[in-house]
BAPAPA-475306 format. One record per residue (C-alpha): x, y, z. Coordinates in pm, 1 decimal, decimal comma, padded with zeros to 6 digits, always signed. Layout:
N
+----------+----------+----------+
:       px :       py :       pz :
+----------+----------+----------+
:        X :        Y :        Z :
...
+----------+----------+----------+
END
This chain:
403
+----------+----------+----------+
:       px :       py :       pz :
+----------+----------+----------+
: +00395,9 : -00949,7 : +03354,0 :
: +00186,0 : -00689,0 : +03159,9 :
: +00268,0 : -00690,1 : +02807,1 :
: +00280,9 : -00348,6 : +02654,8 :
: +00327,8 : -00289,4 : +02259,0 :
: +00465,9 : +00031,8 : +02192,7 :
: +00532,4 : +00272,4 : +01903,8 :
: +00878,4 : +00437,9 : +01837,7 :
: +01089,2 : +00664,1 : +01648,3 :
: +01067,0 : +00447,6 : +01265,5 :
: +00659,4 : +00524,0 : +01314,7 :
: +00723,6 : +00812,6 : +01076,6 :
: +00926,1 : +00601,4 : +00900,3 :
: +00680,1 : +00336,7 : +00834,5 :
: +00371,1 : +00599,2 : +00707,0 :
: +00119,3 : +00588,6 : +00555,5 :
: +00107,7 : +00215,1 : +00680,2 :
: +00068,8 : +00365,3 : +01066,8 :
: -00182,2 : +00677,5 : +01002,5 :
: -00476,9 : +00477,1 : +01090,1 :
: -00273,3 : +00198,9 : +01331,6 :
: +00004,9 : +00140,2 : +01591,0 :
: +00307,7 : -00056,6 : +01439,0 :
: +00199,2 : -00384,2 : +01640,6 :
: -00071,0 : -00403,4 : +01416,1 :
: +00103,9 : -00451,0 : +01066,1 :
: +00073,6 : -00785,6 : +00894,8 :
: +00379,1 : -00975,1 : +00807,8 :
: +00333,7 : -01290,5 : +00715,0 :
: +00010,9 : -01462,9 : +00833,2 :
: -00049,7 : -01280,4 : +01137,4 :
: +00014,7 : -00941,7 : +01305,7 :
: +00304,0 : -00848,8 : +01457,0 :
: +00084,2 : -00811,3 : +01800,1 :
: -00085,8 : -01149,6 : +01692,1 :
: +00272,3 : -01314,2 : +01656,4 :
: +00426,6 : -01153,1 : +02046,8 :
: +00047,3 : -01277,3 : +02212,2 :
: +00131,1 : -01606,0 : +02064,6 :
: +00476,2 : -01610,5 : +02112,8 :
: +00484,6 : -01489,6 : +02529,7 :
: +00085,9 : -01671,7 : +02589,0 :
: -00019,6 : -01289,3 : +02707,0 :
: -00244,3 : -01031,0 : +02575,8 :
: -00157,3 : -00703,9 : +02499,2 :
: -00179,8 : -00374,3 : +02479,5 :
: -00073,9 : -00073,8 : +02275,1 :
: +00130,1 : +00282,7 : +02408,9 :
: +00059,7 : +00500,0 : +02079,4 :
: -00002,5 : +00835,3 : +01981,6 :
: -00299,0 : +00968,6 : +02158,1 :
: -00511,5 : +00985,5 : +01900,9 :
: -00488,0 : +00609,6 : +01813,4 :
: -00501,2 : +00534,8 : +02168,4 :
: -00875,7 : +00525,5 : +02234,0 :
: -00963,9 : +00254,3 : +01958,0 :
: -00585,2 : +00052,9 : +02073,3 :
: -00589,3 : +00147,4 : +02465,9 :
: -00337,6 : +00120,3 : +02709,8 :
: -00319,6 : -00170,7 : +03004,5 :
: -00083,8 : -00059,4 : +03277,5 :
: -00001,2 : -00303,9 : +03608,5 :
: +00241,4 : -00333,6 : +03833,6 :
: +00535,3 : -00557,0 : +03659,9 :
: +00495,6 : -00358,2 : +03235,6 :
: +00702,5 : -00541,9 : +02977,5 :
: +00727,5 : -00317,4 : +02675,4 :
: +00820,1 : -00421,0 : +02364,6 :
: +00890,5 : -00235,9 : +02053,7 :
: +00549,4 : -00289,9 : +01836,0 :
: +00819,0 : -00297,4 : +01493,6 :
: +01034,0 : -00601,0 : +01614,1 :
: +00971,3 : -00907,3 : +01518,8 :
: +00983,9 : -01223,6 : +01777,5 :
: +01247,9 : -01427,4 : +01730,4 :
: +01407,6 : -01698,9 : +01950,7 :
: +01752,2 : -01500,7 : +02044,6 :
: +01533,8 : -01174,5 : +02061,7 :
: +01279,3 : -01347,6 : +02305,2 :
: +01480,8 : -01505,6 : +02542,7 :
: +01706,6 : -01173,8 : +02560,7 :
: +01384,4 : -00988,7 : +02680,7 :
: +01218,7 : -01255,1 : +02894,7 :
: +01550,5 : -01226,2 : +03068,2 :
: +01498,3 : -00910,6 : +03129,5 :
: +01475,2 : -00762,5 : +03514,9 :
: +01257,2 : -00442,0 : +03628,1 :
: +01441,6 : -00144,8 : +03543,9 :
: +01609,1 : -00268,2 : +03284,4 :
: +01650,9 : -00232,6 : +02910,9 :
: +01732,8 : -00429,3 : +02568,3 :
: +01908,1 : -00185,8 : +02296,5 :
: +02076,1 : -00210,8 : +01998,7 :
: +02293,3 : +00076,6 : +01847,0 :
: +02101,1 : +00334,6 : +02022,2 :
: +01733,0 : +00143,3 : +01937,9 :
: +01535,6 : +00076,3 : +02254,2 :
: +01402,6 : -00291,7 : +02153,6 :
: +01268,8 : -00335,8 : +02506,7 :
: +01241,1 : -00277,9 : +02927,0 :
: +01092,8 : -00401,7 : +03188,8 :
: +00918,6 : -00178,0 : +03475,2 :
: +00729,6 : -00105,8 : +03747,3 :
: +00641,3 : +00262,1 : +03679,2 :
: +00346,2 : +00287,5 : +03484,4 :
: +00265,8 : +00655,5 : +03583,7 :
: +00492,4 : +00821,0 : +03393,6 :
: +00489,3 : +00615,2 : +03068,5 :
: +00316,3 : +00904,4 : +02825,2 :
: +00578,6 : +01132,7 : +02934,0 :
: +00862,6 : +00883,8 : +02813,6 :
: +00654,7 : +00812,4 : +02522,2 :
: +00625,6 : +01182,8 : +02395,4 :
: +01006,0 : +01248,1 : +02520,8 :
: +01191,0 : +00971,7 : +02429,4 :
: +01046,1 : +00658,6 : +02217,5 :
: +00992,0 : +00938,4 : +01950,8 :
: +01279,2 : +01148,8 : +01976,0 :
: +01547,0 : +00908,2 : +02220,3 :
: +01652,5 : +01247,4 : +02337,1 :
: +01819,1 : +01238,9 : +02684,0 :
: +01918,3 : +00965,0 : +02916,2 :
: +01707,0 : +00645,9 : +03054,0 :
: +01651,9 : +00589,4 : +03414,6 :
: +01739,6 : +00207,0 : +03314,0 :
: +02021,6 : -00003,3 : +03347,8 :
: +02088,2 : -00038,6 : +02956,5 :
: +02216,1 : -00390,9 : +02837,8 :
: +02313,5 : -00422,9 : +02477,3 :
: +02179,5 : -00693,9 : +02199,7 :
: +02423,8 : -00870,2 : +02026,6 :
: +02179,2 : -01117,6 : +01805,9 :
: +01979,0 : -01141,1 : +01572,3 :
: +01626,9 : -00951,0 : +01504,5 :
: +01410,5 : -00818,5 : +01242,6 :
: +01296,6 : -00458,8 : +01319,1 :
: +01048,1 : -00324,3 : +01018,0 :
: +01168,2 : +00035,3 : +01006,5 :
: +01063,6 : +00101,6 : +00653,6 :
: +00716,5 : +00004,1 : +00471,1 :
: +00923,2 : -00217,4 : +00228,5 :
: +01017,2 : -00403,0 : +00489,6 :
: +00719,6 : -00583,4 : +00519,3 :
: +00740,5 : -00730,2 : +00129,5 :
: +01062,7 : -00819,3 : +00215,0 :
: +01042,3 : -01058,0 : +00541,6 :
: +00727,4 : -01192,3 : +00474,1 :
: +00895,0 : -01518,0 : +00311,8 :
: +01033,6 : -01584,2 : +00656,4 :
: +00764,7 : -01472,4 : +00837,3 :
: +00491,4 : -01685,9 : +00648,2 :
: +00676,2 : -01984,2 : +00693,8 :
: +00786,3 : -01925,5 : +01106,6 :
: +00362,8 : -01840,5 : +01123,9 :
: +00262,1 : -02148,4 : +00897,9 :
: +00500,4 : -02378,2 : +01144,5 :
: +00364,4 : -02226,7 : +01517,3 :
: -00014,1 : -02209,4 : +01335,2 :
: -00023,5 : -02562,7 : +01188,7 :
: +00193,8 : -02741,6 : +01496,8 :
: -00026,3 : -03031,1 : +01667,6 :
: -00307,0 : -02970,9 : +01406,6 :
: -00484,8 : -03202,9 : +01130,0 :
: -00593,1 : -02981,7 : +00823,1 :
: -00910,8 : -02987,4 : +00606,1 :
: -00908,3 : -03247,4 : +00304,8 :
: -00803,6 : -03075,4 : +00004,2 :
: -01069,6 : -03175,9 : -00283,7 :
: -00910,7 : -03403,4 : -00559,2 :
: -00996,1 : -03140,8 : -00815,7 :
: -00690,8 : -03006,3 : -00688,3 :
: -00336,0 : -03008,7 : -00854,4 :
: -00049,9 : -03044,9 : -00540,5 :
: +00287,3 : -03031,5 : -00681,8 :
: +00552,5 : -03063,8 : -00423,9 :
: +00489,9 : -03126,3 : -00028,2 :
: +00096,2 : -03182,3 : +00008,8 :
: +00246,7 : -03176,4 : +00424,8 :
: +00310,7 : -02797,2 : +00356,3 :
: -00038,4 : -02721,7 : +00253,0 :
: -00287,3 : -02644,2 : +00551,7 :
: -00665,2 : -02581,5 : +00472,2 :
: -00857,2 : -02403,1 : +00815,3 :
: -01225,5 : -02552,1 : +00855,4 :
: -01498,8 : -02381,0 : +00634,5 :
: -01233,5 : -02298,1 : +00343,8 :
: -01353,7 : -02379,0 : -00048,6 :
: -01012,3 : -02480,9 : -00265,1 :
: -01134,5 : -02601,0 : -00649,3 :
: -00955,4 : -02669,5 : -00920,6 :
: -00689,5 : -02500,3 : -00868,2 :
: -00309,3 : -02598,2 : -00861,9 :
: -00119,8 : -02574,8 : -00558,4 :
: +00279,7 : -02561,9 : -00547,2 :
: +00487,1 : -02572,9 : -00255,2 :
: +00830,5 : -02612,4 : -00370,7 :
: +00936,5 : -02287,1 : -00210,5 :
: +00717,1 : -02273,7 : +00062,0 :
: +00340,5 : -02410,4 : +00204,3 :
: +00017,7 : -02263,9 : +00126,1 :
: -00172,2 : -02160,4 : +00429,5 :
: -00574,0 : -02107,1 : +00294,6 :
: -00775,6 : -01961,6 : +00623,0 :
: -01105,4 : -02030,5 : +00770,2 :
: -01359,6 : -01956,4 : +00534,0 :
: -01141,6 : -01844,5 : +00218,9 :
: -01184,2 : -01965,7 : -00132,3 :
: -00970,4 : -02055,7 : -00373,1 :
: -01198,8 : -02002,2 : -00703,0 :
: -01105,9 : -02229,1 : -00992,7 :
: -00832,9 : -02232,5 : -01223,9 :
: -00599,0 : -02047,9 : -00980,5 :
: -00284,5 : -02148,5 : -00959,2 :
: -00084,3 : -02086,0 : -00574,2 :
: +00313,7 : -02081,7 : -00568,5 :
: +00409,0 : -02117,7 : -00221,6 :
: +00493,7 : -01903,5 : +00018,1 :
: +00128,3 : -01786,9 : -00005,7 :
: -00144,4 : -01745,0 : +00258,9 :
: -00481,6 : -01655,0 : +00243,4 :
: -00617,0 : -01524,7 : +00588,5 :
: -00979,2 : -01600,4 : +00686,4 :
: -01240,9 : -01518,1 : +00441,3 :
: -01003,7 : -01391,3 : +00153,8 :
: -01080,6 : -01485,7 : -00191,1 :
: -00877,0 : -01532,1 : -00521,0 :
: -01115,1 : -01476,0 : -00825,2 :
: -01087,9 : -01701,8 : -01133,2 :
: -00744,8 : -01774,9 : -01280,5 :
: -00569,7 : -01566,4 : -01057,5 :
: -00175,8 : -01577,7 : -01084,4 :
: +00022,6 : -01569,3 : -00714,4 :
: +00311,6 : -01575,0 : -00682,3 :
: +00545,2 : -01618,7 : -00299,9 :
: +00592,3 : -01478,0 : -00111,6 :
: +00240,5 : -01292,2 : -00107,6 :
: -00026,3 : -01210,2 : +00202,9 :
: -00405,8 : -01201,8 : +00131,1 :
: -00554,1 : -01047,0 : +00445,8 :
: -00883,7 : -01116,0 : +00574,5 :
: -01217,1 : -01068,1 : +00356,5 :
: -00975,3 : -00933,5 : +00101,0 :
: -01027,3 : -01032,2 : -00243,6 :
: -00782,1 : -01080,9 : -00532,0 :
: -00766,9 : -01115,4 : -00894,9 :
: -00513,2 : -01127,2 : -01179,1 :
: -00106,1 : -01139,2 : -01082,0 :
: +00085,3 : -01058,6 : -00790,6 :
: +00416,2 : -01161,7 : -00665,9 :
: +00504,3 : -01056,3 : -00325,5 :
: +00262,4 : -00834,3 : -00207,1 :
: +00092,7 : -00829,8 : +00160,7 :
: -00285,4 : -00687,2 : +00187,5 :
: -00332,6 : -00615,0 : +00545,6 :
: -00716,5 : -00668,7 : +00490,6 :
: -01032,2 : -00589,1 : +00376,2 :
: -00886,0 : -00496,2 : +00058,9 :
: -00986,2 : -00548,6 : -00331,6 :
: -00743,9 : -00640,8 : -00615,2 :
: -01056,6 : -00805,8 : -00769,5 :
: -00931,9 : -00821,1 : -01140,3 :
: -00693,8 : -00862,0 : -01395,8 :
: -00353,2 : -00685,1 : -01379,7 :
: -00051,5 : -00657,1 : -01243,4 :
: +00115,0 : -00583,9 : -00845,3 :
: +00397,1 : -00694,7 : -00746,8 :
: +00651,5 : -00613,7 : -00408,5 :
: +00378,3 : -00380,0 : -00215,4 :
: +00237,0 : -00328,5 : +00040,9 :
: -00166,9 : -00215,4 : +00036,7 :
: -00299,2 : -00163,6 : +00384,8 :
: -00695,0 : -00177,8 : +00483,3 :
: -01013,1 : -00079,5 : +00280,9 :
: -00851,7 : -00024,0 : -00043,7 :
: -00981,2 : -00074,3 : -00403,5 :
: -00788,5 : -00146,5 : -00695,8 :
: -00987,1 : -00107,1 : -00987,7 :
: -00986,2 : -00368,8 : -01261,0 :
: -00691,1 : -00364,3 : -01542,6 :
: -00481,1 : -00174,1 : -01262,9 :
: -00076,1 : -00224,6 : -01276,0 :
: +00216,8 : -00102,6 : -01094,4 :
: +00569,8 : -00128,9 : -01181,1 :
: +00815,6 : -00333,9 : -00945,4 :
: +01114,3 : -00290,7 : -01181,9 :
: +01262,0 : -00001,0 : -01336,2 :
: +01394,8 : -00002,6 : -01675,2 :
: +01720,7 : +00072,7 : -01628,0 :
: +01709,3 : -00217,6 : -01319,0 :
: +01866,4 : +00031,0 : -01067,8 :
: +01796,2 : +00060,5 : -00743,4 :
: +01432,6 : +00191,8 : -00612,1 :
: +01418,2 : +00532,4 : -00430,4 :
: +01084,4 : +00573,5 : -00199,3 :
: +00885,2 : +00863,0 : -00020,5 :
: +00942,1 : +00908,2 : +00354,7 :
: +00772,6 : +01130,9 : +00553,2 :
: +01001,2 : +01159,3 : +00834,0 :
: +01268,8 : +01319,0 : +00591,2 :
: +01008,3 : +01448,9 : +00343,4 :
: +01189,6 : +01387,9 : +00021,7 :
: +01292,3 : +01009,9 : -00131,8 :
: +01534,9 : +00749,8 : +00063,0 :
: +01657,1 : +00504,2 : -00165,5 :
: +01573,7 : +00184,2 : -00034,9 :
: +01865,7 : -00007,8 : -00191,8 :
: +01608,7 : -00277,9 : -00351,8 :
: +01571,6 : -00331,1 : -00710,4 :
: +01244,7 : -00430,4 : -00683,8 :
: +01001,6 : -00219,3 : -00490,2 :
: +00598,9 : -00126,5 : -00622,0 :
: +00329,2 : +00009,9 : -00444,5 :
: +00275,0 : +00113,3 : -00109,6 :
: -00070,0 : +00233,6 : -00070,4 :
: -00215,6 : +00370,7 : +00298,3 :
: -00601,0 : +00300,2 : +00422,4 :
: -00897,5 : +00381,0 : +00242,7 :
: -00760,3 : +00447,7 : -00072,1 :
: -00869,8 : +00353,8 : -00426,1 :
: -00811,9 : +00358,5 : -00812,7 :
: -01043,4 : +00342,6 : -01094,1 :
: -01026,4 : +00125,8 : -01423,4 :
: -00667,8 : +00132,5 : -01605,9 :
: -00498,4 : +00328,4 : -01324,9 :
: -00137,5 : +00298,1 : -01373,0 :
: +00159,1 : +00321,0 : -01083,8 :
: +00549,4 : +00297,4 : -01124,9 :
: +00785,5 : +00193,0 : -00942,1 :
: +00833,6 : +00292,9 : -00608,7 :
: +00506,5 : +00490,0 : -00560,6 :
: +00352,7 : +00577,7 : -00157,6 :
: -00024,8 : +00703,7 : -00165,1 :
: -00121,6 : +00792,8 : +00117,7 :
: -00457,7 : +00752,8 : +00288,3 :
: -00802,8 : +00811,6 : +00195,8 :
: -00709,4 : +00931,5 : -00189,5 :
: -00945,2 : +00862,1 : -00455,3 :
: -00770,7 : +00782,1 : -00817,5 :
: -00849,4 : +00742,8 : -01134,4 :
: -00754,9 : +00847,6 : -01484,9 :
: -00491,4 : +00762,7 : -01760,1 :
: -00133,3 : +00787,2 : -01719,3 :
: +00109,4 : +00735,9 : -01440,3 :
: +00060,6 : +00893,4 : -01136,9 :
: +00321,4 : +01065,7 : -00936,0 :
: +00554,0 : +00811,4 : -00754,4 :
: +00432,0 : +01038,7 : -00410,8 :
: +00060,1 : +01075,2 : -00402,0 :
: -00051,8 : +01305,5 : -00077,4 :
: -00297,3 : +01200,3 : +00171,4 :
: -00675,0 : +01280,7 : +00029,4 :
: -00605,3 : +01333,3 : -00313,9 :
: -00844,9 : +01309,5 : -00552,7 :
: -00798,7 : +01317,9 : -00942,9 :
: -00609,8 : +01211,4 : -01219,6 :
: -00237,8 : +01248,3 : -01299,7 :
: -00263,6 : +01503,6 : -01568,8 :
: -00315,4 : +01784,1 : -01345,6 :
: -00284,3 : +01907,1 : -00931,9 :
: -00514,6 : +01690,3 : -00753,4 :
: -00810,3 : +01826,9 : -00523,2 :
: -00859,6 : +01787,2 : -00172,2 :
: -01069,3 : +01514,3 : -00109,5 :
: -01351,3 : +01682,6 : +00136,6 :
: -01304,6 : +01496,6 : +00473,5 :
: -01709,3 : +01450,3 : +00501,6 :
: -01712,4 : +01267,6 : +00113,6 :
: -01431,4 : +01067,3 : +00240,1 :
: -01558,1 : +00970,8 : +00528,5 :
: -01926,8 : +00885,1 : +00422,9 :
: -01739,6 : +00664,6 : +00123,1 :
: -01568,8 : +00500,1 : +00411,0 :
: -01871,6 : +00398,7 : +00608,8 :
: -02063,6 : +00281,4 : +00274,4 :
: -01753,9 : +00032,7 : +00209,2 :
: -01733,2 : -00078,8 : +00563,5 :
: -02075,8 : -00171,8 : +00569,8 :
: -02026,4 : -00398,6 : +00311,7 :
: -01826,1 : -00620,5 : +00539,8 :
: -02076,1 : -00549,9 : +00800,9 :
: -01881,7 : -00266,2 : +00976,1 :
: -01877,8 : +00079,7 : +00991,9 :
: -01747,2 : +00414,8 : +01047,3 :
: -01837,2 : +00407,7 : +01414,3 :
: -01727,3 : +00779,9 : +01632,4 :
: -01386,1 : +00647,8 : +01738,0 :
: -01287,1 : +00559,8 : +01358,4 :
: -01403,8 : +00889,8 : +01254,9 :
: -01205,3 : +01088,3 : +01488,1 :
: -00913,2 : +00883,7 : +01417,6 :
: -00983,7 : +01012,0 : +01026,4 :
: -01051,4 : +01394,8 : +01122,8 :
: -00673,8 : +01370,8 : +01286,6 :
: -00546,4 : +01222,9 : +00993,4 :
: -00686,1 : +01502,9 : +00809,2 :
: -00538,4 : +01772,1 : +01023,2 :
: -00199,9 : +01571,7 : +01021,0 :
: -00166,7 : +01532,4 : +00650,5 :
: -00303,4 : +01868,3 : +00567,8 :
: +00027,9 : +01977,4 : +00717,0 :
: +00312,5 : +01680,2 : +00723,8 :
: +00215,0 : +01635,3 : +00293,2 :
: +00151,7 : +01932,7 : +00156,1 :
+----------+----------+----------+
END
C-alpha cells in the first residue's frame, strides 16, 4: 500500500499551527504525527494538502493509496480498523472521514478541494462506521492536552529493544531511573531528574545544563537545550535545536524555537522559529478560574474550549521582545513581531508588528521574510524559494482570513 497523509475540514480549525504545514506534521509528544503513522504501519509517506504547501510536502500516488487523516492519532483499535480496510472503502465516525482505501489516484485533488474540506455530497465508498477509540486533534489545544499520553506511547515504541546512554552521577534520579532514556551524544549535568509521573526522554545531542530540574513526562528532542536552572514541568515537548529557559508546565515547541530565559509558559503550544524574549510570561489561569475561550479562524470569533487552563498558542516565525506579557488564552498568528509593555490582545493577527497600546502595523512581507532567513541561518538553514512562496501565500491568506 501507498500511504497518503491528508488534510481535512479541522485544518482551519487547527490555525495558525497549519499556515506554514500539513496537520501530519504537528508534534505531539516526541514525534510527529507523520513520524508516529511511518513508525506505526513500517511505510513512508506522503502528504495531500493545500496546493500551496504541496510543493515543499508532495504527493506520492500508486496503485493501492491508503489515506489517512493527517489529525488522528494511531492507536491500536484505530489501526487495526484501517489496516482492515478493503479498496473502496472507508473508516468514519459521526460524519468524520478518518480513512479509505483506493485505487483511484487521478481524481484525488478534486475530492480534496470538494469534500475533505467541505464533506459536501456523497462518497463513491462503501462507508463503515468506527465504534472505538481515537484521538483526532481538531483544535490547537489539543496538542497540550494529549501530549501526556502521547509522550509516554512514543517513549515506550522509541526506547523498546534499546540500551540508553549512562546518565552522569552528578545527576539526581528520583523515581524509575528505567523510565529515563538518554540518545547517544546527549550532555545531562547536575541536574535532577523525576519520573514519578512519567520518563524523561533527552534526544541525541541535547543538553541538560546544570541545576535544572526535569518532572517527568518531559522530552527533549535532538539538539534541544534547557539553560541553567530551568523549571519543567510534565507534560512538556522541547522540539529539536529549541532552547529553553525559566518555567514551563505543559507546553510543546514544535522546533527550532527560543524560550531562552527566565519567565513563565505554561499549557501552549509555540510552533517553529519563534523567539520569546527574556522575562516573557503568559497566563494559563484566569482569575476568576473559569473556563478559557480561544480564537478560531474557521468561525472568526472565540470558541470556548471548555479547559480551565489554556496559554499561548503562537504560529511560525513569530517573536516577543523583553517583558512581553500574554493572558490567557491568546493565538498570534504567524510571522508577528512583539514587543512592548502591557498585555497584548488575547487575538494577535498574522504579521503584526508593535506594541499593545495602540493598532499594530503590517509587518512588510520583504522585512519579514529577510528576518526569517537571518534566523534560519543560524541553524544552518534558510529561506530557500519554496519556503518563501509558502510565506508570500500566507501573506495573501491572512491579509484577508484576519483582518
Amino acid at each position: 500500500m501507498n500511504l497518503i497523509l491528508y488534510d481535512n475540514w479541522c485544518r482551519q480549525h487547527l490555525l495558525p499551527l497549519t499556515f506554514m504545514r500539513p496537520a501530519a506534521e504537528m508534534r505531539v509528544g516526541i514525534s510527529t504525527i507523520r513520524e508516529k503513522w511511518e513508525r506505526m504501519l513500517a511505510m513512508p509517506s506522503s502528504t495531500l494538502t493545500e496546493n500551496y504547501l504541496q510543493e515543499k510536502f508532495p504527493l506520492q500516488l500508486g496503485e493501492d493509496n491508503l489515506l489517512i487523516a493527517g489529525a488522528l492519532l494511531p492507536g491500536e483499535e484505530i489501526v487495526q480498523a484501517i489496516l482492515s480496510l478493503q479498496i473502496g472503502e472507508a473508516l468514519y465516525d459521526e460524519g468524520t472521514l478518518l480513512a479509505f482505501r483506493t485505487d483511484n489516484a487521478l481524481d484525488l485533488r478534486n475530492f480534496f478541494d470538494s469534500y475533505l474540506q467541505n464533506q459536501n455530497g456523497a462518497l463513491p465508498l462503501r462507508m463503515i462506521p468506527f465504534t472505538g477509540n481515537f484521538d483526532f486533534i481538531s483544535r490547537p489545544h489539543h496538542i497540550f492536552l494529549l501530549n501526556d499520553q502521547e509522550l509516554k506511547r512514543d517513549f515506550t515504541e522509541l526506547t523498546k529493544g534499546r540500551t540508553t546512554q549512562s546518565l552522569s552521577p552528578t545527576n539526581i534520579v528520583i523515581g524509575d531511573p528505567s523510565q529515563i532514556f538518554v540518545e547517544e551524544g546527549a550532555e545531562v549535568e547536575a541536574s535532577t531528574l523525576n519520573t514519578k509521573e512519567g520518563p524523561i526522554y533527552i534526544g541525541r545531542d541535547a543538553e541538560v545544563m546544570e541545576g535544572c530540574r526535569l518532572r517527568g513526562p518531559v522530552a527533549l528532542c535532538e539538539h534541544a537545550v534547557t539553560k541553567m536552572d530551568a523549571k519543567i514541568y510534565g507534560a512538556t515537548t522541547i522540539g529539536p535545536y529549541s532552547k529553553v529557559g525559566g518555567e514551563l508546565g505543559n507546553v510543546v515547541i514544535f522546533g527550532y524555537s527560543n524560550k531562552a530565559h527566565d519567565g513563565f509558559i505554561g499549557n501552549a503550544v509555540i510552533a517553529e522559529w519563534c523567539n520569546l524574549g527574556a522575562d516573557t510570561n503568559c497566563s494559563n489561569l484566569k482569575n476568576n478560574y473559569s473556563n478559557v475561550r480561544l480564537w478560531n479562524y474557521a468561525s472568526h470569533k472565540m470558541e470556548e474550549t471548555g479547559e480551565q487552563f489554556c496559554g499561548l498558542i503562537m504560529g511560525d516565525h513569530s517573536k516577543c521582545g523583553i517583558n512581553s506579557m500574554f493572558n490567557t488564552g491568546t493565538v498570534v498568528g504567524v510571522c508577528s513581531g512583539l514587543f512592548g509593555t502591557g498585555f497584548h490582545p488575547k487575538f494577535v493577527p498574522s504579521f503584526a508588528f508593535g506594541t499593545p497600546s495602540g493598532t499594530y502595523d503590517t509587518y512588510i512581507l520583504d522585512k519579514a521574510m529577510e528576518t526569517a532567513d537571518k534566523v534560519m541561518r543560524r541553524r544552518h538553514l534558510e529561506l530557500n524559494s519554496v519556503e518563501q512562496k509558502i510565506m508570500k501565500k500566507v501573506y495573501e491568506i491572512t491579509s484577508s482570513c484576519e483582518s
